[in-house]
Backbone bond lengths (Angstrom), bond angles and torsions (degrees), N, CA, C in turn:
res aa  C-N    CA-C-N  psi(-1)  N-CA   C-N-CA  omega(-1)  CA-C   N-CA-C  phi
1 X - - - 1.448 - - 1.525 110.78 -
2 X 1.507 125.12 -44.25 1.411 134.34 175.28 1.905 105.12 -64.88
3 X 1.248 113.60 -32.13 1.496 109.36 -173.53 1.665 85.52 -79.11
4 X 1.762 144.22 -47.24 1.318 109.02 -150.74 1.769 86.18 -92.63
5 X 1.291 163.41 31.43 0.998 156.84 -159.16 1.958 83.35 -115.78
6 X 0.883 109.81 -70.41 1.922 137.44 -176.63 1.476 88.09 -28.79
7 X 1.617 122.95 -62.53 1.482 152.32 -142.57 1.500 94.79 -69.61
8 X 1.669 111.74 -50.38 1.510 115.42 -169.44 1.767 103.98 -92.80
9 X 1.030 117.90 -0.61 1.392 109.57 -175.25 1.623 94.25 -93.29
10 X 1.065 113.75 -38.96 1.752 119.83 -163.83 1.944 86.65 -61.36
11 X 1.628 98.18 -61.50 1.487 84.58 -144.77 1.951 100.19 -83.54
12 X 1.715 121.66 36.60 1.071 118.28 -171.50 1.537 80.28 -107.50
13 X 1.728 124.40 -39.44 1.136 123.49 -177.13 1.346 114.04 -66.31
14 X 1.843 121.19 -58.21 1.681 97.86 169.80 1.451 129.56 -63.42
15 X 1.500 130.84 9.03 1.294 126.39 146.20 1.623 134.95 -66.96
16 X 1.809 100.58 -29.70 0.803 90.05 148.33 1.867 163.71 -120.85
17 X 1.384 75.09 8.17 1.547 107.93 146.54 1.932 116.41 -42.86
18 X 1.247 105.50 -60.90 1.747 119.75 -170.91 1.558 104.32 -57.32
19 X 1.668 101.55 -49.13 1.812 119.30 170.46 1.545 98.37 -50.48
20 X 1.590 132.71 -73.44 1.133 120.68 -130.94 1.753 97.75 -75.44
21 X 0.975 135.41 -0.45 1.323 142.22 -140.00 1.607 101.15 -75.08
22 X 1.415 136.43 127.09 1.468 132.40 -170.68 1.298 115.12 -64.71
23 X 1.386 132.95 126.91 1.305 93.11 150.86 1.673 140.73 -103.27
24 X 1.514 110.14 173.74 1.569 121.03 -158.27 1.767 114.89 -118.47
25 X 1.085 113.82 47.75 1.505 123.31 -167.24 1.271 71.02 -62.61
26 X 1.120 156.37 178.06 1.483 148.58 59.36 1.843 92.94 155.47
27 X 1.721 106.31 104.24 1.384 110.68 -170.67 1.497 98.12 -121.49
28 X 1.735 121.23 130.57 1.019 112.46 179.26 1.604 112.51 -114.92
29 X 1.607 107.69 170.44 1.440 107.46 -177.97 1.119 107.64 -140.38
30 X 1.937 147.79 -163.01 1.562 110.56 -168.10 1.897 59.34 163.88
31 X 1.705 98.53 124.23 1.234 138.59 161.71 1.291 124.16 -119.12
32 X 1.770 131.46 175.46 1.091 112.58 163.09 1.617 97.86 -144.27
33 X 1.795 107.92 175.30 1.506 91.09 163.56 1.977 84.71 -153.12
34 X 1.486 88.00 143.55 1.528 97.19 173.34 1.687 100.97 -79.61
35 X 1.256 101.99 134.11 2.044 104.80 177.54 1.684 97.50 -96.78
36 X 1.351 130.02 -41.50 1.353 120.66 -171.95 2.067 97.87 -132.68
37 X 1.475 102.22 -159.73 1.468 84.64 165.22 1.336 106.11 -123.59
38 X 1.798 115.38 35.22 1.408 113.89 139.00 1.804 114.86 -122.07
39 X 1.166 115.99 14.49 1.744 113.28 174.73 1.825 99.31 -134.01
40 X 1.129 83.66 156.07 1.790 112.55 169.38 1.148 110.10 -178.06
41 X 1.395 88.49 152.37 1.535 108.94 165.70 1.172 129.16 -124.21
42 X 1.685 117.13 146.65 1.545 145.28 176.40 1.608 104.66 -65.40
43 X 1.442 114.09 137.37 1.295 104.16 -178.66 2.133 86.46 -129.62
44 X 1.411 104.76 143.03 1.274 97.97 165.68 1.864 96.27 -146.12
45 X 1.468 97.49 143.85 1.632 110.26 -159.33 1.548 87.52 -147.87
46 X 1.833 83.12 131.39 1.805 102.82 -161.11 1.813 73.21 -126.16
47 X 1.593 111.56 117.38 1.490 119.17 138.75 1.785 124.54 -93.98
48 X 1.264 82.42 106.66 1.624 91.41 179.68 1.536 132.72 -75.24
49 X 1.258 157.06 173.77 1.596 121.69 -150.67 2.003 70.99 -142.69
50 X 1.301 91.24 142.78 1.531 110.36 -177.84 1.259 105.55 -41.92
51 X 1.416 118.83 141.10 1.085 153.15 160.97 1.779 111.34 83.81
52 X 1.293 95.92 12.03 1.544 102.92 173.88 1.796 108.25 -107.03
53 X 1.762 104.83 157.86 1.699 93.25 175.88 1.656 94.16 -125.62
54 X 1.075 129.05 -171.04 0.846 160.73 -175.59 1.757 131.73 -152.78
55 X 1.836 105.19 108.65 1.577 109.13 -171.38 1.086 121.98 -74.33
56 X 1.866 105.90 137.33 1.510 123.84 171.40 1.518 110.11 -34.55
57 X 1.445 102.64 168.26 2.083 108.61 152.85 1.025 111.49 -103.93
58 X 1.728 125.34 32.88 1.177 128.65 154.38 1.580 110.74 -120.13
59 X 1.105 127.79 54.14 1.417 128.63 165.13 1.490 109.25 -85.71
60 X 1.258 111.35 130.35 1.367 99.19 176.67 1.260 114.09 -85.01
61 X 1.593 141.02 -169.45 1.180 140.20 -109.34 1.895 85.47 -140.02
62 X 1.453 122.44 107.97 1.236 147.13 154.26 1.712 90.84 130.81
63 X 1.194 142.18 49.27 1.094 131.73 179.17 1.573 92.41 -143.43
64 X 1.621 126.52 -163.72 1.615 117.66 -161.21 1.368 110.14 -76.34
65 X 1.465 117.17 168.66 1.154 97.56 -163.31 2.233 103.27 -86.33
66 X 1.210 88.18 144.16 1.756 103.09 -175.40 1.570 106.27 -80.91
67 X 1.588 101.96 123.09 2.070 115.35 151.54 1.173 80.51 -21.17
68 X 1.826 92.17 121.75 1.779 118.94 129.57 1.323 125.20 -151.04
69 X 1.256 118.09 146.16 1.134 118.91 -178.16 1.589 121.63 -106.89
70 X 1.278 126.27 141.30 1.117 152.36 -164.85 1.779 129.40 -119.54
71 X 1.300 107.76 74.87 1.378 127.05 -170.75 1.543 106.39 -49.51
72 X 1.267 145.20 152.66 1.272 137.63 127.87 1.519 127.69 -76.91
73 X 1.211 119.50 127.10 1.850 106.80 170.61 1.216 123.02 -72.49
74 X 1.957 88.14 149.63 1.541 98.53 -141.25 2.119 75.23 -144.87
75 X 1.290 110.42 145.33 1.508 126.51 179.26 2.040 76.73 -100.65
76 X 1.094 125.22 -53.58 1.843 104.62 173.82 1.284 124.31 -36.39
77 X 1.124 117.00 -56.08 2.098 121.25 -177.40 1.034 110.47 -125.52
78 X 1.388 110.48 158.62 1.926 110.90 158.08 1.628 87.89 -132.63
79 X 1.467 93.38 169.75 1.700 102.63 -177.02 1.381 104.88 -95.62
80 X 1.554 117.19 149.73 1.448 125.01 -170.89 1.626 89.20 -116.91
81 X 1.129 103.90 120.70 1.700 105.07 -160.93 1.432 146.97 46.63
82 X 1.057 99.97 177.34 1.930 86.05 -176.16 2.242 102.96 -91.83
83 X 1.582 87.08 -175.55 1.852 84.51 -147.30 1.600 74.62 -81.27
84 X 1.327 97.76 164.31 1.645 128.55 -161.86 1.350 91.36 -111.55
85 X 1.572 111.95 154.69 1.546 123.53 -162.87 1.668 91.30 -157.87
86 X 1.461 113.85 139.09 1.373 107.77 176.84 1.767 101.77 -73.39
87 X 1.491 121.37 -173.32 1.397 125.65 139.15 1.169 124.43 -19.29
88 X 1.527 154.55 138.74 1.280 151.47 -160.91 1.822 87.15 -134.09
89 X 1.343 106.52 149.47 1.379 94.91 156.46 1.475 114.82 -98.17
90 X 1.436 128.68 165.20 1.379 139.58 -149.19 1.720 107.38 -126.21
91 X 1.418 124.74 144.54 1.264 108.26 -173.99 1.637 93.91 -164.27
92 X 1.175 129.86 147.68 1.395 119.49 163.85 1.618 110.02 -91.88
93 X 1.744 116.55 128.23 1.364 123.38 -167.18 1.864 86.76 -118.25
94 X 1.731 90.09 109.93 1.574 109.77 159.14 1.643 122.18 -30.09
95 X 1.880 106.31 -32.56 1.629 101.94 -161.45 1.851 102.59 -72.65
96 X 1.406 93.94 -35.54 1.647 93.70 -156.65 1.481 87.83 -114.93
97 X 1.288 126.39 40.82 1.719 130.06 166.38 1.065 111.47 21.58
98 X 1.552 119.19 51.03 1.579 116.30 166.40 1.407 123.34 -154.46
99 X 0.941 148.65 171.75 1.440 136.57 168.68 1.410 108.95 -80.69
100 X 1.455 99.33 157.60 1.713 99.83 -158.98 1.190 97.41 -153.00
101 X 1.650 133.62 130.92 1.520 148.05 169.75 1.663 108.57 -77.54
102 X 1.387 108.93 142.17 1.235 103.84 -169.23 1.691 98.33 -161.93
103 X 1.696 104.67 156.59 1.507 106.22 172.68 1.992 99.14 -121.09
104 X 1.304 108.85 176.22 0.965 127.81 -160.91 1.858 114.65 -154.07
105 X 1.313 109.28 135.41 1.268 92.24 -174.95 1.463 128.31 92.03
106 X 1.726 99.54 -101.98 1.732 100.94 152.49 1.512 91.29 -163.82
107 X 1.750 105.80 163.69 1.526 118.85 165.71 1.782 93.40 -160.41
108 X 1.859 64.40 159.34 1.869 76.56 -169.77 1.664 91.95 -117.59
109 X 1.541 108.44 146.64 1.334 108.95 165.98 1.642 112.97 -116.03
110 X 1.476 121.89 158.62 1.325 108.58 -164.47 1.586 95.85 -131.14
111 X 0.766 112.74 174.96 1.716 126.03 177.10 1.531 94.37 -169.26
112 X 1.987 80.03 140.69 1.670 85.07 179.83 1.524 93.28 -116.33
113 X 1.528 111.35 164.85 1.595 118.07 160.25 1.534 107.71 -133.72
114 X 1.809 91.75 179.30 0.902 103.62 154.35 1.031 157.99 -120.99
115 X 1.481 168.59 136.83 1.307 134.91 -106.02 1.621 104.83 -147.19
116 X 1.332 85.96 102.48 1.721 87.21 -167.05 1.967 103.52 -90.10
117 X 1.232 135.02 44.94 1.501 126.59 141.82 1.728 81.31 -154.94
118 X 1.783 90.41 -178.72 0.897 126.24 -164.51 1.874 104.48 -93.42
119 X 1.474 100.39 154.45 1.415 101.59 174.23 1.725 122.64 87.93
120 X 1.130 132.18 -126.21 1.335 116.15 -165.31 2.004 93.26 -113.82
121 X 1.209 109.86 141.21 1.307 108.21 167.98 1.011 126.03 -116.56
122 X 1.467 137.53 162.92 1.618 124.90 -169.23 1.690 93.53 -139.74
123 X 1.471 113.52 135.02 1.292 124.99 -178.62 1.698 110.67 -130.95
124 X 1.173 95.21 106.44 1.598 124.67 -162.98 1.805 104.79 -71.79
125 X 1.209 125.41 168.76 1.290 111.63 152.51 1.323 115.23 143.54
126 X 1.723 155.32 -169.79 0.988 129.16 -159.89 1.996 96.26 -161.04
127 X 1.182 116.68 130.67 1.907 115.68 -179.65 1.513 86.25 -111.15
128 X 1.245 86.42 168.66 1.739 117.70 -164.21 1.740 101.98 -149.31
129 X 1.153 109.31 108.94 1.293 118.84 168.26 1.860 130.52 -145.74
130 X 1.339 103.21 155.71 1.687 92.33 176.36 1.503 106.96 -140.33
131 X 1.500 89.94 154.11 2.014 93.43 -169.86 1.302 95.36 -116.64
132 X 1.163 120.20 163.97 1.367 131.56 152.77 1.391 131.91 -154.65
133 X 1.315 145.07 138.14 1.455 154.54 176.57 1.603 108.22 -59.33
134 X 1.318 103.13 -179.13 1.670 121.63 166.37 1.239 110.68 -64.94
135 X 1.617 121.24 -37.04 1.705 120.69 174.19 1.466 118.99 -88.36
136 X 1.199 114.84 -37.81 1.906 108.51 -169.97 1.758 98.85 -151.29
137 X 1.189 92.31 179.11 1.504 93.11 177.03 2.003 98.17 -146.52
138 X 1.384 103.75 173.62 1.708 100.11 -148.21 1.711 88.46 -115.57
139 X 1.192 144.40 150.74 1.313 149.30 -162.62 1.828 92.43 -80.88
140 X 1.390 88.93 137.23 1.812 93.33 169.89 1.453 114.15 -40.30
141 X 1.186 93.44 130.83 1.933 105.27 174.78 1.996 99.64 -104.33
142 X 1.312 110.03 147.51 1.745 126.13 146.96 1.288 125.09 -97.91
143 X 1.359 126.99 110.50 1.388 119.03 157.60 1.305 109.62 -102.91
144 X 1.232 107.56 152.43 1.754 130.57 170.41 1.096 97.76 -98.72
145 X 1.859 101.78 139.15 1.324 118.52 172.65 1.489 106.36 -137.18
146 X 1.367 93.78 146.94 2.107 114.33 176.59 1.588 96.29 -132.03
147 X 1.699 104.45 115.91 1.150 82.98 -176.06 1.734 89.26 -135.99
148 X 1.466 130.23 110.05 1.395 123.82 171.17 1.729 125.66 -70.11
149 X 1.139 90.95 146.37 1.476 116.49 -178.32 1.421 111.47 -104.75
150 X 1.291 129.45 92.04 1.616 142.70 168.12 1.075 116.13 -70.20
């Protein structure tokens, strides 16, 4: 009786272990390339896992929350415009009664700077984004990014 009591507790816990498990639609990665030896650019590339999307930085304002990125100041770079986003595709989503820009798959967004010393630069800083499916959508996530410029 004590061995099947042990038996159902274990496997009540790896059930719910398997349940609590996060999920990770949306994995990012973040390159760079120097263009002169005063510009470069930040590359950040979101592969998204089928059937999930991922929001433009043009969502307008009461709808999910929209990609943004968040520089730290740095006497190394300043940014030469704001970060670049290909075409999004567009769709009206019933939840948040509005039309809404979105990627799929994967997209990369780029930002260029500029690079005020010489040698390797490091551009600090943190994006904020949220994905969601046809059924639910996942609470805004932050990642931090360090991404050097050689």
């Amino acid at each position: 009786m004590k061995k099947k009591s042990i038996i159902t507790i274990a496997l009540l816990f790896s059930f719910l272990f398997v349940n609590a498990q996060i999920l990770k639609p949306v994995k990012w990665s973040f390159a760079a390339k120097r263009l002169s030896p005063t510009e470069g650019v930040v590359f950040f590339k979101a592969d998204i896992d089928d059937g999930w999307h991922l929001y433009s930085q043009t969502v307008p304002d009461g709808g999910p929350v929209k990609t943004s990125f968040a520089y730290a100041a740095s006497s190394a770079f300043s940014l030469i415009g704001k970060t670049q986003e290909p075409k999004p595709t567009k769709r009206f989503e019933k939840v948040f009664d509005m039309e809404v820009s979105y990627f799929e798959n994967s997209v990369i967004f780029q930002q260029k700077v500029k690079l005020n010393k010489k040698g390797s630069v490091v551009v600090n800083g943190s994006l904020e984004f949220m994905t969601c499916n046809d059924e639910k959508c996942i609470q805004p996530e932050q990642v931090p990014f360090s991404i050097t410029v050689k």
